[in-house]
N, C-alpha and C positions, 0 to 999 in steps of 0.2 A: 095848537100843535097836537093833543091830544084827538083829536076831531080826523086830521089828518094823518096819524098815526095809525089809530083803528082803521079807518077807512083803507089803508096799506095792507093792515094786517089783515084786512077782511077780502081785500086782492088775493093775496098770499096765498089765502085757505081757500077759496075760491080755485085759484091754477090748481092746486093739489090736490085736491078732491078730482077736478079731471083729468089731472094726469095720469092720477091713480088708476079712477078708471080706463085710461088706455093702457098703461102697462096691465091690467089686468084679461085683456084681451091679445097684449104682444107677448109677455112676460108674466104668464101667470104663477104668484108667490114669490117675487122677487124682494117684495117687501119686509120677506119671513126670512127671506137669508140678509139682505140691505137695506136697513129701514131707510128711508129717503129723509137723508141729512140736507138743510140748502143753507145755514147759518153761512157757513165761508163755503160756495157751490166751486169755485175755482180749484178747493182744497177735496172737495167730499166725494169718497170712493165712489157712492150712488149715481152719484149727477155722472160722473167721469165714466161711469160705467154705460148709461143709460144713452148717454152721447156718442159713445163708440158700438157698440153692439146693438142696440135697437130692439132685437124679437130675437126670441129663444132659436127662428127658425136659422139663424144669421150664425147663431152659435153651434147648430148641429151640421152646417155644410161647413166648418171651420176644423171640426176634428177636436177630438182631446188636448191633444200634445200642442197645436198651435194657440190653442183656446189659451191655455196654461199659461203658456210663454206672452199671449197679448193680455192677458189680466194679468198679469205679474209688473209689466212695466206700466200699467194705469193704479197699478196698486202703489206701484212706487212713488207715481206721483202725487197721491196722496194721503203716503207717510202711513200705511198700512200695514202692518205687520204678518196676520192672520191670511197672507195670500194663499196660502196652499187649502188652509178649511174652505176659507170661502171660494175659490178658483170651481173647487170638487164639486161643494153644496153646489152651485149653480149651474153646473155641468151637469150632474144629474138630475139637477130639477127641469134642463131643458132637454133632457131623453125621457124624463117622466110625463112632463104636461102634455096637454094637444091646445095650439094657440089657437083662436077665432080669427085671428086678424096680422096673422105673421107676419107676413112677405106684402101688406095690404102699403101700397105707396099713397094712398091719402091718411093715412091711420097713421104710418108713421112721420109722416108731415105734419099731423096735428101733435106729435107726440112732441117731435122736436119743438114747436111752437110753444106749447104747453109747459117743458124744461125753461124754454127760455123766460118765460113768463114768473115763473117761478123764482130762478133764479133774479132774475130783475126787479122782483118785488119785495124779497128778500134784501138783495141791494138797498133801494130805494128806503124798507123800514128802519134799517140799519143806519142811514144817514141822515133819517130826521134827526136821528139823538146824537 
């Protein structure tokens, strides 16, 4: 069990590490306002976030005022308080950044991949024990 444990959790760090690197080219310093939680992903602001928005560029054709109101109700779903800090933080970090790979439809098909991965492995380590 231990043998297949590691080997989960060595999945796990694996998805992350690339995911990382795409949100670093979709979403650059998302990490610094959302550290990527995947313990309960169904629950965790990041994942919820990262699943509906995709690239900062998705957030700047959205507007402030809309941005606000669709992070507010993904915020709600997972039991977050701090919506207004973090709503703002990330709103101006996607007027601040320039993304490499925004609007890129195979980038964000890996990205989604990549979340699912994570999340599923997360899953998976969770249910050995």
């Amino acid at each position: 069990m231990a043998r297949q444990y590691n080997q989960r959790m060595l999945t796990l760090k694996t998805n992350k590490v690339f995911l990382l690197n795409l949100l670093d080219e979709t979403m650059p310093g998302i990490t610094n306002i959302l550290p990527l939680t995947t313990r309960t992903p169904e629950t965790s602001l990041s994942v919820l976030f990262i699943n509906r928005f995709k690239s900062y560029d998705r957030i700047k054709k959205m507007g402030k005022s809309r941005f606000l109101d669709a992070f507010e109700k993904i915020a709600r779903k997972s039991r977050n308080r701090q919506t207004k800090t973090y709503g703002l933080a990330i709103y101006e970090a996607a007027l601040r950044n320039i993304t490499t790979r925004g609007e890129n439809e195979y980038t964000l098909a890996a990205q989604d991949q990549c979340l699912e991965l994570v999340c599923e492995s997360q899953k998976a380590a969770i249910q050995l024990f």
